[in-house]
C-alpha positions in Angstrom: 120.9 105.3 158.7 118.2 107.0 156.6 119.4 110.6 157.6 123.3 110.7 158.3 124.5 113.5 161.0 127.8 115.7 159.9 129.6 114.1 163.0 129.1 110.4 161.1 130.0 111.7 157.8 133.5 113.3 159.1 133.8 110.2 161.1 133.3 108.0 157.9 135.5 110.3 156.2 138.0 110.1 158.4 138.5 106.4 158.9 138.3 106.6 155.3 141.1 108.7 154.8 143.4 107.0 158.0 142.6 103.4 156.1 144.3 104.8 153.2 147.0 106.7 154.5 148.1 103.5 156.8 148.2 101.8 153.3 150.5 104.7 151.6 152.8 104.7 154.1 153.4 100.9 154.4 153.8 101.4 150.9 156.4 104.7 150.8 157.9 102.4 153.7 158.0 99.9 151.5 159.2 101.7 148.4 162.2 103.0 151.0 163.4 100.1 152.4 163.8 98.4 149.0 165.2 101.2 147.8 167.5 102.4 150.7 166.5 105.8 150.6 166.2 106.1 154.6 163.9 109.4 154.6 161.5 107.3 152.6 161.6 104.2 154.8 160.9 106.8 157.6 158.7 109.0 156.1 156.2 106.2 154.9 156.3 104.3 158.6 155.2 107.5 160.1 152.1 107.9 157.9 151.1 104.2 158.8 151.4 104.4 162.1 149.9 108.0 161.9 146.9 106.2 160.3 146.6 103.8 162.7 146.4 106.3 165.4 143.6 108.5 163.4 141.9 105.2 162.9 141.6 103.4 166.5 140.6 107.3 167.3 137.8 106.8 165.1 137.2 102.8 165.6 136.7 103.4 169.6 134.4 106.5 168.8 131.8 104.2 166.6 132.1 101.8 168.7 130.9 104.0 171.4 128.3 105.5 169.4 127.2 101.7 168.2 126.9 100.8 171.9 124.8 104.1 172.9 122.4 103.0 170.2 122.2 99.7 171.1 121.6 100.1 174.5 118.8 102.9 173.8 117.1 100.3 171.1 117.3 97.7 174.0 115.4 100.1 176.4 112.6 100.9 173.8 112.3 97.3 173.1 111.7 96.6 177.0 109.7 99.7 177.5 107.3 98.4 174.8 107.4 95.3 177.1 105.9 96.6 180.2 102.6 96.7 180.6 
């Protein structure tokens, strides 16, 4: 991807940002339980699963997008085909 569109940067940013959060909270989580402090336990467990949310949001739209290209590079390929 020679020329990347804003949508794919916030997308890459944003899985970005959801990959690390999920690891922060599993880690607050983490940090809680060990140190049974409940409103950390809590707090943390609701950032990772928040991440995981923001990131299956933006796993399903690349895969979408991955598809759409793939079936449009498919078409060219049996366009150039035909005679």
């Amino acid at each position: 991807m020679a020329n990347p569109t804003p949508e794919s940067i916030v997308e890459v940013v944003g899985a970005s940002v959801a990959n690390k959060g999920m690891l922060v909270g599993g880690a607050a989580g983490m940090v809680g339980w060990l140190s049974q402090v409940n409103w950390i336990g809590i707090a943390g467990v609701v950032v990772a699963v928040l991440g995981l949310f923001i990131s299956t949001f933006f796993q399903i739209r690349r895969d979408r997008r991955e598809h759409a290209e793939s079936a449009a590079r498919i078409q060219a390929l049996r366009d150039q085909c035909r005679p």
